[in-house]
C-alpha positions in Angstrom: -9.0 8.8 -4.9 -8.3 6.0 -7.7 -5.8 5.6 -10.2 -5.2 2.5 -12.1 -1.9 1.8 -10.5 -2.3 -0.3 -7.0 -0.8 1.6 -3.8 2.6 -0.2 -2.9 3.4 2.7 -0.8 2.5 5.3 1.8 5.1 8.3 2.5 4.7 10.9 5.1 5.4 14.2 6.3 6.9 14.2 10.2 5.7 18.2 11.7 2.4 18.6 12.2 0.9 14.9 10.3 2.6 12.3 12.7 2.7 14.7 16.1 2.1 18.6 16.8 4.8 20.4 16.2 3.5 22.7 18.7 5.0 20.4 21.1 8.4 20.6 19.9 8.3 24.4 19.6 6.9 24.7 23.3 9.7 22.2 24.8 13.4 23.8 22.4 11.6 27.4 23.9 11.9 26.2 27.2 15.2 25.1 26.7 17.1 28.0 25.1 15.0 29.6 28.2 16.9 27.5 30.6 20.1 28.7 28.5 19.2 32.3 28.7 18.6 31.8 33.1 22.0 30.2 32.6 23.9 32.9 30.9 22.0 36.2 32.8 20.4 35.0 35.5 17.3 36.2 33.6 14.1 33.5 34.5 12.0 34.5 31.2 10.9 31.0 30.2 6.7 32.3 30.8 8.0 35.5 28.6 9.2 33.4 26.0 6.6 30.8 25.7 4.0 33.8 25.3 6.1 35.8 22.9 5.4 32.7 20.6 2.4 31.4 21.1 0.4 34.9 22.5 2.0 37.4 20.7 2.7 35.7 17.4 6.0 35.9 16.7 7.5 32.4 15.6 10.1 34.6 13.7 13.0 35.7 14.9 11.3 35.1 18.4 14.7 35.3 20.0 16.0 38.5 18.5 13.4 40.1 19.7 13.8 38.6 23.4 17.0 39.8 23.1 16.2 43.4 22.1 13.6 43.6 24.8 16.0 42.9 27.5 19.4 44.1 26.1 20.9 41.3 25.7 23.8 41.1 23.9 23.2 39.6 20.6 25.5 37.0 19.9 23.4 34.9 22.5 21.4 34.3 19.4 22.8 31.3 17.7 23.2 29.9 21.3 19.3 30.5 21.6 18.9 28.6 18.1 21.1 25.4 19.3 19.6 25.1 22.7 16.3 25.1 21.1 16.8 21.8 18.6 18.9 20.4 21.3 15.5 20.1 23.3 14.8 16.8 24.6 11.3 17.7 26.2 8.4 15.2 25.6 6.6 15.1 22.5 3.9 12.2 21.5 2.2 11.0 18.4 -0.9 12.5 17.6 -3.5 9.9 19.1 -4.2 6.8 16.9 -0.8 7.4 15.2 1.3 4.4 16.0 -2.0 1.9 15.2 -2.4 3.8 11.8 1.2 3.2 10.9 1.3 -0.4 12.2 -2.1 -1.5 10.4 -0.7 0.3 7.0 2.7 -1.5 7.2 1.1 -4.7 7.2 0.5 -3.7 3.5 2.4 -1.5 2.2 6.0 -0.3 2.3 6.3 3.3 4.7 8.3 5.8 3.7 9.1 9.6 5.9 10.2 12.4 3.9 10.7 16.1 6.4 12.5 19.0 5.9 12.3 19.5 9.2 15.8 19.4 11.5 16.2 16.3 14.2 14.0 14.2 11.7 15.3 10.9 12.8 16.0 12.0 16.5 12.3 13.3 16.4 11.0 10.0 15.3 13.2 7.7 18.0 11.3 10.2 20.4 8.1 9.4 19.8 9.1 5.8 19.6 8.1 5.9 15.7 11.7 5.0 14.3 10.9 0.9 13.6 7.8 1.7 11.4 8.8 3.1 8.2 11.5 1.1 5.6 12.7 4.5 4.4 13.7 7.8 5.6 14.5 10.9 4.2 15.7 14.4 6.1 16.7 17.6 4.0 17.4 19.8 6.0 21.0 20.3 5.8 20.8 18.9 2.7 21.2 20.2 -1.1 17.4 19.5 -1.7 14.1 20.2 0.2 10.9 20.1 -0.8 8.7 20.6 -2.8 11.7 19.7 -4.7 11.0 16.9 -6.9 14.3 15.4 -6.0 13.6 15.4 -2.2 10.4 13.0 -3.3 12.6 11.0 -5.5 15.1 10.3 -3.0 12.0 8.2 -1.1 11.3 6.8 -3.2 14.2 5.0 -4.6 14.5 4.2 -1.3 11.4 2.5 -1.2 11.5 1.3 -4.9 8.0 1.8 -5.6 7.2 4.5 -8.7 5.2 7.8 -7.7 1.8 6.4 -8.8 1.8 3.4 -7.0 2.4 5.7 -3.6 0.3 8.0 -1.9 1.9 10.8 0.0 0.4 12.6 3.3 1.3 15.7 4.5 -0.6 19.0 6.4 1.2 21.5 4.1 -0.6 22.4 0.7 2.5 23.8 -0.5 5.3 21.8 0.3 3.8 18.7 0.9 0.7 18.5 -1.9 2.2 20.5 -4.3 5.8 18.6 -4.1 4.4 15.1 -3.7 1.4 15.6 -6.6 3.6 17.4 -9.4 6.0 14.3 -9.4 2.6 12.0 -9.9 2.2 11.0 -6.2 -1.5 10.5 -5.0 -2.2 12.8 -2.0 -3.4 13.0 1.2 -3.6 16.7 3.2 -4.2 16.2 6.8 -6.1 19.3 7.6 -4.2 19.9 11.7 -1.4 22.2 12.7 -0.2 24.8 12.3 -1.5 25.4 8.5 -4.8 23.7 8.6 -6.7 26.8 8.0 -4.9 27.7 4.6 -6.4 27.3 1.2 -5.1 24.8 -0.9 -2.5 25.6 -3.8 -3.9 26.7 -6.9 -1.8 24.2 -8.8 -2.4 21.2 -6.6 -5.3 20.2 -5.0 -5.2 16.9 -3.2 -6.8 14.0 -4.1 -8.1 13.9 -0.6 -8.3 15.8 2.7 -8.7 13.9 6.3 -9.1 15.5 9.6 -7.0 12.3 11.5 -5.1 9.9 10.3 -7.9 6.9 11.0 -9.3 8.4 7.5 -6.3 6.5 6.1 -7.5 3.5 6.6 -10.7 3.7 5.2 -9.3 5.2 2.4 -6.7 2.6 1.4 -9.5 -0.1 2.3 -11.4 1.4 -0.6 -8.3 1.4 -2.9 -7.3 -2.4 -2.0 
């Protein structure tokens, strides 16, 4: 990956390239379980769990709880808030916190997500102090692949999209967004979309299987 710009900056993605978002998913389930025990009386936390992750439905999960037990439906948007009002334990992916500390010795950090609870997300996994700017859509009137949710970054950073490499797991939102604004990029190959192909308008300048790649990487470009 060169360019004849010099890196200033790294930007990443939160879900699935700083922590599994499997995590996440596994603790706000267990949660809007709790609610549902709370409500009924029903105990269908090892019902719910499976639905997800054994059954495959990671849409509309709780509607169809709530179908299979006659539930009345307005529980729904209950189910939805107890979930991202989980505070169950998620972690870095391992090497994480030494990637990000050895990088910002460098370069400025940046953290761009879509993703709700971005910034309580990161406090949780003790991540907050290591990036000079963050960005969360959601809620928002931009998202990416936007390129306004990229620019927003970076203006915050002050650094112009060549100088800065973006990483990210999705080849959609993350590669797509980040290269079509002139970003260098990184896809982290883990999660919950490592096995799809890469967009047929943006490849990335480079795919890494940890984030210890990174370093190597940069060392190259220094």
């Amino acid at each position: 990956m060169t360019d004849s710009a010099p890196i200033e900056a790294v930007c990443f993605d939160l879900d699935d390239t700083l922590f599994d978002f499997t995590e996440y998913v596994r603790a706000g389930l267990l949660r809007a379980a709790d609610h549902v025990e709370e409500r009924t009386g029903l105990r269908l936390h090892d019902e719910l769990v499976a639905l997800y992750f054994e059954e495959g439905v990671t849409s509309g999960t709780f509607d169809r709880l709530v179908a299979r037990h006659v539930l009345p439906p307005s529980i729904v948007p209950d189910l939805v808030e107890a979930y991202h009002d989980n505070d169950g334990w998620i972690t870095p992916y391992p090497g994480a916190r030494a990637v990000l500390d050895e990088l910002g010795a460098r370069y400025r950090l940046g953290l761009l997500t879509d993703g709700r609870n971005g910034r309580e997300k990161l406090a949780r996994l003790g991540l907050a102090d290591r990036f000079d700017a963050v960005v969360v859509a959601h809620g928002r009137d931009f998202s990416k692949p936007d390129p306004e949710a990229f620019e927003r970054v970076l203006d915050h950073l002050g650094v112009e999209p060549a100088a800065t490499v973006y990483v990210g797991d999705h080849p959609y939102l993350d590669v797509y967004g980040a290269k079509r604004l002139g970003m260098r990029t990184v896809r982290l190959r883990r999660g919950r979309y490592a096995g799809e192909p890469s967009h047929p308008a943006a490849d990335p300048d480079l795919e890494l299987r940890d984030l210890d790649g990174l370093l190597d990487l940069l060392a190259v470009e220094a």
